[in-house]
NUPADREN-354492 format. One record per residue (C-alpha): residue in one letter; z, y, x. Coordinates in steps of 0.2 Angstrom, whole numbers, padded with zeros to 4 digits, always signed. Layout:
<atoms>
aZYX;...
</atoms>
This chain:
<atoms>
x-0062+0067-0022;x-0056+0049-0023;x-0055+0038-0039;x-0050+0023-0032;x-0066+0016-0035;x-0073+0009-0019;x-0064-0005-0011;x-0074-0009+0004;x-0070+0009+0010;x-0052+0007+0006;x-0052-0011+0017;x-0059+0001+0033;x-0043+0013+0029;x-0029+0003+0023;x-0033-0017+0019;x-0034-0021+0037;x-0016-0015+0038;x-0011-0024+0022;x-0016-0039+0032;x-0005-0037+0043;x+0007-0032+0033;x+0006-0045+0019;x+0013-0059+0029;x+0031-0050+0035;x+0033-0043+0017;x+0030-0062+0014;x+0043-0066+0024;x+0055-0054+0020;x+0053-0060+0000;x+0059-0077+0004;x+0046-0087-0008;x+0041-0104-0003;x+0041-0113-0018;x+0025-0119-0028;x+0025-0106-0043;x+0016-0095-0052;x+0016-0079-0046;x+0011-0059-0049;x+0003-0049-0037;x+0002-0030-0046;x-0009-0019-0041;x-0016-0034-0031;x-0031-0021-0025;x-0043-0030-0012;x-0035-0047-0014;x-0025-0048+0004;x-0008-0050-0006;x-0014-0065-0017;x-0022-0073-0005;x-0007-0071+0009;x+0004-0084-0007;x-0010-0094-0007;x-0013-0098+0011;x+0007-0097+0012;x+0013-0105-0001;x+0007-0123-0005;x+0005-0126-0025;x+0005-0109-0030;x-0005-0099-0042;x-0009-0080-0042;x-0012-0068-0056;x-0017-0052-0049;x-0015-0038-0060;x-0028-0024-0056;x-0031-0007-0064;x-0048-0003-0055;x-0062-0015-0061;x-0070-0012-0046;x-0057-0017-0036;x-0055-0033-0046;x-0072-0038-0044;x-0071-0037-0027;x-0054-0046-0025;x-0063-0060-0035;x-0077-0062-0021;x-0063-0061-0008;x-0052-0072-0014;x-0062-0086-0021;x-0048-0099-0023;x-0046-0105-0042;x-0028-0103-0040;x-0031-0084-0039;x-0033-0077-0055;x-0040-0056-0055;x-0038-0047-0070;x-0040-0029-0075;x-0023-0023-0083;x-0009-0006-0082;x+0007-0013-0072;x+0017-0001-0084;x+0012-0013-0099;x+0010-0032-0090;x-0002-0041-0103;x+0009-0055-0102;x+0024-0065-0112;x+0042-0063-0106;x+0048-0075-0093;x+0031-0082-0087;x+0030-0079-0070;x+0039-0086-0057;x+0040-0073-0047;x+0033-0055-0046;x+0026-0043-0030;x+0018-0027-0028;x+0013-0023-0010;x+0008-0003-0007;x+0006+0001-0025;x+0023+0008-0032;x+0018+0028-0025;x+0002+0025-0038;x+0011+0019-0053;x+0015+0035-0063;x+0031+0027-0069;x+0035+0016-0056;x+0053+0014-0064;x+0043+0005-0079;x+0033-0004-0070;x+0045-0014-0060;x+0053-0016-0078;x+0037-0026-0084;x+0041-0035-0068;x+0056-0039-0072;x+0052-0044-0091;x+0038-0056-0086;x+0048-0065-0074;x+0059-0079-0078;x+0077-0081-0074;x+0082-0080-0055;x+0064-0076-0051;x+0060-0062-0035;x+0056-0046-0040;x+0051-0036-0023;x+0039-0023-0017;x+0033-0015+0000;x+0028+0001+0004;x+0025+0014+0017;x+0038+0024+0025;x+0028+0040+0022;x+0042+0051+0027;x+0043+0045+0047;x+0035+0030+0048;x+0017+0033+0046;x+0011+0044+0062;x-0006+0039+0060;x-0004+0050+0046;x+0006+0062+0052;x-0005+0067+0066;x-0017+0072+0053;x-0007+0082+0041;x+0001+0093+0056;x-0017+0095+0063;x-0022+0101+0045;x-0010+0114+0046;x-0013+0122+0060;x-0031+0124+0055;x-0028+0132+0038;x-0016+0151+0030;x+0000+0145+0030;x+0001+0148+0013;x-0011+0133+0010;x-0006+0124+0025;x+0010+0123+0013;x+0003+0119-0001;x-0007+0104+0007;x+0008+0099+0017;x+0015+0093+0000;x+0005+0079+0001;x+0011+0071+0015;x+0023+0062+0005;x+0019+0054-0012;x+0033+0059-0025;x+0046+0045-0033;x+0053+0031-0022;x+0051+0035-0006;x+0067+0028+0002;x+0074+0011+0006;x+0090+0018-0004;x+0079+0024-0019;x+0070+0010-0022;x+0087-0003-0019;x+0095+0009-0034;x+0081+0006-0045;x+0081-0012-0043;x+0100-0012-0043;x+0098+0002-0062;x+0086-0012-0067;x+0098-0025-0066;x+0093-0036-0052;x+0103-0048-0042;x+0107-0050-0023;x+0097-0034-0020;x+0091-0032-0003;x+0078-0020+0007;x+0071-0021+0025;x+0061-0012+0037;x+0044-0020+0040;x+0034-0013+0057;x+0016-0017+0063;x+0006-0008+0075;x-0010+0002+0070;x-0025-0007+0083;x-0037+0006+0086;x-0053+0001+0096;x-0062+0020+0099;x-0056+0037+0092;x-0070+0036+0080;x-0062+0020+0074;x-0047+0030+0069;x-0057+0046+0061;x-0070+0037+0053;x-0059+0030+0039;x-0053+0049+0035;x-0070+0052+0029;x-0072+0038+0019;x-0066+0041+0002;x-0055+0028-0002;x-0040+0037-0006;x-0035+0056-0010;x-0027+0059+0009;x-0044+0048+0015;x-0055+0061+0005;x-0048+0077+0011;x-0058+0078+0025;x-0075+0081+0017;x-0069+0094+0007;x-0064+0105+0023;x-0080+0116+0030;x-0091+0106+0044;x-0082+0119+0054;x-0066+0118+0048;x-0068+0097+0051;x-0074+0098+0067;x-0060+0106+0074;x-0047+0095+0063;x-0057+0079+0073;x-0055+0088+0090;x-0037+0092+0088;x-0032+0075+0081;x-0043+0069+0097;x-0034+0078+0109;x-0018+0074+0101;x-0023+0057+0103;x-0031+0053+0120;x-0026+0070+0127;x-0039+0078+0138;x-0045+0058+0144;x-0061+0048+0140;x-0062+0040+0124;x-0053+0025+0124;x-0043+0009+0111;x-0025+0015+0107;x-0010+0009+0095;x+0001+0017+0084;x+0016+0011+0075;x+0019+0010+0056;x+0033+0006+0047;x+0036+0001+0027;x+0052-0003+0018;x+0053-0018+0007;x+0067-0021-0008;x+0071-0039-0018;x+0081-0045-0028;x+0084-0058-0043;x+0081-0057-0062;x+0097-0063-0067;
</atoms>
């Protein structure tokens, strides 16, 4: 199963979305003004180097608890404004006040106590700082997941089928509205959420399946604990789900996240 320990695999099944991604949620955050700034749960990189690239004078710490993954952010991201640094989001190593503003793009379903974690957030950053965070719609935005979970359960007894079918969907904040009354509980200002959407590019089929069996995450990893049988026919139905009965060929498929902000007051 997956440990979060191997970063190039997870660039093949979700940084390249993150790419994508990291520019509306950007956007949506409304940061333009040289500063220093926190990534948590910075990951590959693709956040912290997004401010950098977006954001002229700005500085990065990103805050990382896999030390693989920092290492490899540090050879991505080779910019000395972008600081990476091994370190739990629930207990920021950092003074009150000192950043300027603080993000956390995809991570919050991770955190074990997300709630804590955006109050670190909130401690670190100075006065009328951002506090925002972006993450998948898991629920109904992610079909390229959704594919795969339904094609799981019609493979497997119901009774497991419904057991696995529980992990569609990671537990905590999974709503715009949840995460706008955490920020609001927290005692943000101007709080404010969006819908962000980008389209999944998919050169090949094999494009789309190969990341499944890469071990990057635990949804990524579930594959290669199914039978060679058993994963044969989860590949074919998610095929034919797919392309249909038609020759192999590129396809899209649309993902949504939502994204909250708000001010440290």
């Amino acid at each position: 199963m997956s440990d979060f320990s191997n970063p190039q695999a997870y660039e093949t099944w979700m940084g390249r979305w993150s790419e994508q991604l990291a520019p509306l949620f950007l956007e949506f955050a409304d940061m333009n003004e040289p500063g220093r700034y926190l990534d948590v749960g910075s990951g590959t990189g693709m956040l912290s180097r997004c401010i950098l690239e977006e954001i002229d004078g700005s500085e990065v710490l990103g805050l990382e608890p896999s030390a693989s993954y920092v290492a490899f952010a540090r050879h991505k991201v080779p910019d000395p404004r972008a600081t990476f640094k091994v370190g739990d989001a629930q207990t920021i190593p950092f003074e009150d006040n000192y950043f300027d503003a603080s993000l956390a793009l995809l991570v919050l379903q991770e955190i074990p106590d997300a709630r804590k974690a955006v109050g670190e957030m909130h401690r670190v950053t100075r006065s009328g700082g951002c506090i925002t965070a972006c993450q998948w719609d898991f629920v109904s935005g992610m079909p390229s997941l959704s594919y795969f979970w339904e094609a799981v359960s019609e493979i497997l007894p119901e009774e497991q089928a419904q057991k696995e079918a529980k992990k569609r969907v990671p537990t905590g904040y999974s709503d715009a509205q949840a995460l706008a009354d955490l920020w609001t509980d927290l005692g943000h200002m101007n709080v404010e959420t969006a819908q962000l959407e980008i389209r999944m590019e998919f050169v090949s089929f094999e494009d789309y399946w190969k990341p499944f069996l890469g071990g990057a995450t635990p949804t990524s990893s579930y594959a290669m604990t199914l039978s060679d049988n058993l994963r044969e026919d989860l590949a074919n139905r998610l095929r034919t789900r797919i392309l249909g009965n038609g020759p192999d060929r590129p396809f899209s498929i649309p993902a949504r996240a939502f994204a909250v902000r708000g001010l440290v007051s």
